[in-house]
MMTF fields as JSON, N, C-alpha, C and O atoms, coordinates in Angstrom:
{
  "mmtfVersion": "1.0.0",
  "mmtfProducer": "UNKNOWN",
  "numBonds": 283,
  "numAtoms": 284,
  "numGroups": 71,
  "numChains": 1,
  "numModels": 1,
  "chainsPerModel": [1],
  "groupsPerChain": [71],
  "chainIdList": ["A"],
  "bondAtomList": [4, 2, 8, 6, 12, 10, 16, 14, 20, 18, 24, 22, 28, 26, 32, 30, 36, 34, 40, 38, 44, 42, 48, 46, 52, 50, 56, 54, 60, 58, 64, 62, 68, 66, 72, 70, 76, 74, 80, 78, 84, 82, 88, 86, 92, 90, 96, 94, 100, 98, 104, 102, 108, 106, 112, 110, 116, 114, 120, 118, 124, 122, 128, 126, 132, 130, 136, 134, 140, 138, 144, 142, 148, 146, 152, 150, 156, 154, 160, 158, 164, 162, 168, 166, 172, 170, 176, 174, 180, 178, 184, 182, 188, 186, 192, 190, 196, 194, 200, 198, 204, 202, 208, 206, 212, 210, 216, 214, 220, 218, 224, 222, 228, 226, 232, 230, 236, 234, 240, 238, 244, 242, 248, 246, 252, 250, 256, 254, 260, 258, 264, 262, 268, 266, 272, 270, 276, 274, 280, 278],
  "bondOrderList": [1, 1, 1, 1, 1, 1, 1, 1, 1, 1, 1, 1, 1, 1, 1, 1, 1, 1, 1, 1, 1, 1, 1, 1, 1, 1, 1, 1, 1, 1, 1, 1, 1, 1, 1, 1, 1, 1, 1, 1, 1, 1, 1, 1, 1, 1, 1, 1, 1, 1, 1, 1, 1, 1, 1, 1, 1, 1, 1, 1, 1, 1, 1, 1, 1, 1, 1, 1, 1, 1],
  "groupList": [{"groupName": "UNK", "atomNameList": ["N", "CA", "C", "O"], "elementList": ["N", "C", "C", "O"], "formalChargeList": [0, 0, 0, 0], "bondAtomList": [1, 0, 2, 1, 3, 2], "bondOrderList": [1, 1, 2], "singleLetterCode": "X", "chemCompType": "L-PEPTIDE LINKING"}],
  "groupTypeList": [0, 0, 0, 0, 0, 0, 0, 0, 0, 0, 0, 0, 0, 0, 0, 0, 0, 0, 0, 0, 0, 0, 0, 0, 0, 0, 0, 0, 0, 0, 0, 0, 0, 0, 0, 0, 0, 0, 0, 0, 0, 0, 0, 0, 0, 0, 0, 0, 0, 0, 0, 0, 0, 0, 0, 0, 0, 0, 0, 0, 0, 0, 0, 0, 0, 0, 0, 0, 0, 0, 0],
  "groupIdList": [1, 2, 3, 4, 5, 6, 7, 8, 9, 10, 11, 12, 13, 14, 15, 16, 17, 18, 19, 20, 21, 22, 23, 24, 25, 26, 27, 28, 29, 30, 31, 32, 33, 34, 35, 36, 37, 38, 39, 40, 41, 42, 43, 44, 45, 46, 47, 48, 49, 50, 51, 52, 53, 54, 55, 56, 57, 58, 59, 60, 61, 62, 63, 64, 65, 66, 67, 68, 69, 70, 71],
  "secStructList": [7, 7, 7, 7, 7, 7, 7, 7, 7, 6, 6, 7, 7, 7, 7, 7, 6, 2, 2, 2, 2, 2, 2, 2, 6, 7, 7, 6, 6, 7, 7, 3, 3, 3, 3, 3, 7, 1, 1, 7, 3, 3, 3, 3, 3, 7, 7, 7, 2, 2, 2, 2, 6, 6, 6, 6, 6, 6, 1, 7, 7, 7, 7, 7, 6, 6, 6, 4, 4, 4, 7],
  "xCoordList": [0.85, 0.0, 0.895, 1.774, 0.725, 1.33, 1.321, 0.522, 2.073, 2.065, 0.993, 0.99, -0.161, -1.125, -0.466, 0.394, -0.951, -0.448, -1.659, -2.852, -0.536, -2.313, -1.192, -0.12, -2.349, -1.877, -2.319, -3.391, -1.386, -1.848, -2.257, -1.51, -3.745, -4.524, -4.204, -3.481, -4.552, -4.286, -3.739, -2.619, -4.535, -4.61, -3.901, -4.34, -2.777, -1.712, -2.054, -1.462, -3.631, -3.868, -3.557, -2.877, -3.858, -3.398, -4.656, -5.333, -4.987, -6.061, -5.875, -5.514, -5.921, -5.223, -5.907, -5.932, -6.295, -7.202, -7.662, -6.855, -8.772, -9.859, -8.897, -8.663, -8.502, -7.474, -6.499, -6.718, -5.482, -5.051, -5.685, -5.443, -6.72, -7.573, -7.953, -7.89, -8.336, -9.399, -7.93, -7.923, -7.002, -5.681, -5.084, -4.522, -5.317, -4.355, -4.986, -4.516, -6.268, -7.551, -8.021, -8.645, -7.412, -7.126, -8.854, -9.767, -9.051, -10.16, -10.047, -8.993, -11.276, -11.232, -10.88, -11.188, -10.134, -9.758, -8.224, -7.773, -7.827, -7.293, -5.382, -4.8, -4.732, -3.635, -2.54, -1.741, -2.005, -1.15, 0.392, 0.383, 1.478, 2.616, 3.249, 3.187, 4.076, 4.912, 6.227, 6.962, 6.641, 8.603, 9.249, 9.162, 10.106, 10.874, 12.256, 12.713, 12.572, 13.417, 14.441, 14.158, 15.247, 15.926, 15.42, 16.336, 14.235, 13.898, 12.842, 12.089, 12.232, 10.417, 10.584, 11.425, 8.703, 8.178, 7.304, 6.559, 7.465, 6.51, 4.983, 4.701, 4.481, 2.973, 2.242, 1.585, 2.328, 1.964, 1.1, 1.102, 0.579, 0.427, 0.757, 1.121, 1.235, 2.018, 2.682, 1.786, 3.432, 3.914, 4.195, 5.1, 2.956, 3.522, 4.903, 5.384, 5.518, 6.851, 7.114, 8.036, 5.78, 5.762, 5.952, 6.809, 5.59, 5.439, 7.143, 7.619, 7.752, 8.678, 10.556, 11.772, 9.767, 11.364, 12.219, 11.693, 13.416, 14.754, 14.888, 15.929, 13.827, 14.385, 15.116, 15.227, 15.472, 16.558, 17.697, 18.065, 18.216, 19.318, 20.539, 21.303, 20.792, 22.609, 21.694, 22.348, 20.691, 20.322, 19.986, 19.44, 20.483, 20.04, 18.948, 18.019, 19.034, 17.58, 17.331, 16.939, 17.799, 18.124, 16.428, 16.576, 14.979, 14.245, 13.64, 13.557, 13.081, 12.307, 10.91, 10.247, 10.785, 9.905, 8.556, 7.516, 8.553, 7.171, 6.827, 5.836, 7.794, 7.458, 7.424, 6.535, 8.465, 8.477, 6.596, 5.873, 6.497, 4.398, 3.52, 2.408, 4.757, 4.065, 4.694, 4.322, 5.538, 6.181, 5.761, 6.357],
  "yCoordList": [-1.177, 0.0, 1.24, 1.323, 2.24, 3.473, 4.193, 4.086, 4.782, 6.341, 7.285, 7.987, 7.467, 8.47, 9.76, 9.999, 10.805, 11.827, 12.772, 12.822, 13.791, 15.049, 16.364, 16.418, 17.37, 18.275, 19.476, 19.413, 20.437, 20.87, 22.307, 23.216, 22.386, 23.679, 25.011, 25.215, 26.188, 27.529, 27.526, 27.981, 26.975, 27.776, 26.559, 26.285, 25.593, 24.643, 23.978, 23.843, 23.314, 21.544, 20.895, 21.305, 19.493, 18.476, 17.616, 17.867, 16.566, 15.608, 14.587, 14.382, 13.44, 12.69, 11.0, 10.081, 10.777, 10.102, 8.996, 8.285, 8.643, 7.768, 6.243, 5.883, 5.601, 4.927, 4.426, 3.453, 5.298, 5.603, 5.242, 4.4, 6.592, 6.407, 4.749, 4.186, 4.392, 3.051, 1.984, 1.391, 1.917, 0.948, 0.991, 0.168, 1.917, 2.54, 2.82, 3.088, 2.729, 2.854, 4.389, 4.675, 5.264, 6.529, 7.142, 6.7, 8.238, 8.37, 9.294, 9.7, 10.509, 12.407, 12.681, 11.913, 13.793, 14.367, 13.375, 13.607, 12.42, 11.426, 12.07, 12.185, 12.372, 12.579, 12.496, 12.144, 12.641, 11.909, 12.548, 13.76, 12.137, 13.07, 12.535, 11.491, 14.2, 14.393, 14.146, 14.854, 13.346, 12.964, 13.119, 12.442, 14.416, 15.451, 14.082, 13.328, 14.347, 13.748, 14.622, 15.819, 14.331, 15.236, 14.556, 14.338, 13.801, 12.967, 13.374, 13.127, 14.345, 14.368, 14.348, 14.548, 13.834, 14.136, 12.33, 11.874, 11.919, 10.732, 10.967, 12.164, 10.529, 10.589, 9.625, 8.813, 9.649, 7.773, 8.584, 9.747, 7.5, 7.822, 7.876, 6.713, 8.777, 8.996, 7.552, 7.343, 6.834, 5.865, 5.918, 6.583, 4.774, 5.471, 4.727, 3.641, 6.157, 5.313, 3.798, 2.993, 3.806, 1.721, 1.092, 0.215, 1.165, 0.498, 0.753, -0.122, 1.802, 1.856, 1.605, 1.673, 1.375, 1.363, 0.384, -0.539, 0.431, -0.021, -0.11, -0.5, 0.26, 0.03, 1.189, 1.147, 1.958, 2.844, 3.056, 4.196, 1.935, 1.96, 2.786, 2.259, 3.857, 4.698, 5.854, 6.846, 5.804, 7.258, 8.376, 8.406, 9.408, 10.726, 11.24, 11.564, 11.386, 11.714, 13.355, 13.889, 13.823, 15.733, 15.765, 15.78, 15.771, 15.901, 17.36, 18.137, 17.591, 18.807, 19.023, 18.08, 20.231, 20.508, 20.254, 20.142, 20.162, 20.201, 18.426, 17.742, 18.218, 16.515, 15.772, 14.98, 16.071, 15.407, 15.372, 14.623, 16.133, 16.025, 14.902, 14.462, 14.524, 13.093, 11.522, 10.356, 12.016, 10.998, 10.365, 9.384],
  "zCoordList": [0.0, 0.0, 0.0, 0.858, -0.935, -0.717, 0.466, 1.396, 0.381, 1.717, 1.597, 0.587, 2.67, 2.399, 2.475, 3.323, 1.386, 1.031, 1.582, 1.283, 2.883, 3.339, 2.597, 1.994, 3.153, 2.752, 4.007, 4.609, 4.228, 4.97, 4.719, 4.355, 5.004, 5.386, 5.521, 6.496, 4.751, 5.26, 6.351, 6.585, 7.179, 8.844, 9.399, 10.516, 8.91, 8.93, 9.968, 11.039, 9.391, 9.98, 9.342, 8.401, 9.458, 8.718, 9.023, 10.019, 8.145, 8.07, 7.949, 6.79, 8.703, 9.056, 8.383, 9.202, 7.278, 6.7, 7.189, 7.788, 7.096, 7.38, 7.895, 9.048, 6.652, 6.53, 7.876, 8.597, 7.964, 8.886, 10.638, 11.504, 10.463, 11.728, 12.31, 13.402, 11.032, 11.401, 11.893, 12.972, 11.094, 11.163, 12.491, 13.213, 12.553, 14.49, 15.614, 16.72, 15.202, 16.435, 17.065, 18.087, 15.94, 16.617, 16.797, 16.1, 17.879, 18.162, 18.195, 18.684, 17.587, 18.095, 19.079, 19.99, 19.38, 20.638, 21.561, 22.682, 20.67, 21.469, 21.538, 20.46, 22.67, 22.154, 21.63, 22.498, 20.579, 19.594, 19.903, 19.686, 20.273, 20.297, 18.847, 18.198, 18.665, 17.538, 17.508, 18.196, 16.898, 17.534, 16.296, 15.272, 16.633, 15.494, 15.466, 16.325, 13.797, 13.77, 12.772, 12.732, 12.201, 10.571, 9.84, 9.047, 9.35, 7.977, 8.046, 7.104, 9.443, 9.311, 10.944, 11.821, 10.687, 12.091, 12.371, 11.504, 13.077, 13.26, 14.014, 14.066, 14.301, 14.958, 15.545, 14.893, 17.337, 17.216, 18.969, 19.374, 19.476, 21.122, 21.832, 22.005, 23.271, 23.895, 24.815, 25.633, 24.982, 25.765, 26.948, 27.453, 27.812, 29.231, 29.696, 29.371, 30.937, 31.223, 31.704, 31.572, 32.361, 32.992, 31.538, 31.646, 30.481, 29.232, 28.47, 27.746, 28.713, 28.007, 29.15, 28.97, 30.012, 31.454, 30.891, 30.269, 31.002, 30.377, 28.562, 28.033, 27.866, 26.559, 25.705, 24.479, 26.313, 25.782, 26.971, 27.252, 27.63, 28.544, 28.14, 27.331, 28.537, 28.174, 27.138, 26.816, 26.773, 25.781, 26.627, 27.73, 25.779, 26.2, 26.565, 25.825, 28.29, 29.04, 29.55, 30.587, 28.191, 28.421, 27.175, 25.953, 27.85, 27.395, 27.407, 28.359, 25.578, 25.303, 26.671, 27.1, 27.046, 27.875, 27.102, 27.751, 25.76, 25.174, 25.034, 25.291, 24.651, 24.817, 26.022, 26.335, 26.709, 28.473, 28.946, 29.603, 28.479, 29.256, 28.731, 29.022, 27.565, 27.413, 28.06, 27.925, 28.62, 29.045, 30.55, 30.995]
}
């Protein structure tokens, strides 16, 4: 299956297609964090820390104040 292609809005939303939604369970209002990379941006649900403890052992824990609120 190809890559869904959005586009984003005057007023710089984005629409996040049907597709998508239904595949990943995503729900209105639900919160999605953004994880900046240099190739782009990814888009997934925030991970809680019980779910993610030891799998980045020795990485850099100097976290953005805007993302840390999802952590």
């Amino acid at each position: 299956m190809p890559a869904p292609v959005i586009t984003m809005s005057p007023e710089s939303h984005i629409h996040l297609p049907e597709e998508l939604r239904q595949r990943y369970d995503w729900k209105p209002g639900q919160s999605l964090m953004v994880v900046c990379r240099e190739t782009g941006v990814f888009i997934c649900p925030p991970v809680p820390v019980e779910e993610a403890h030891g799998i980045a052992f020795g990485a850099n824990t100097d976290f953005d104040p805007d993302v840390a609120q999802f952590l």
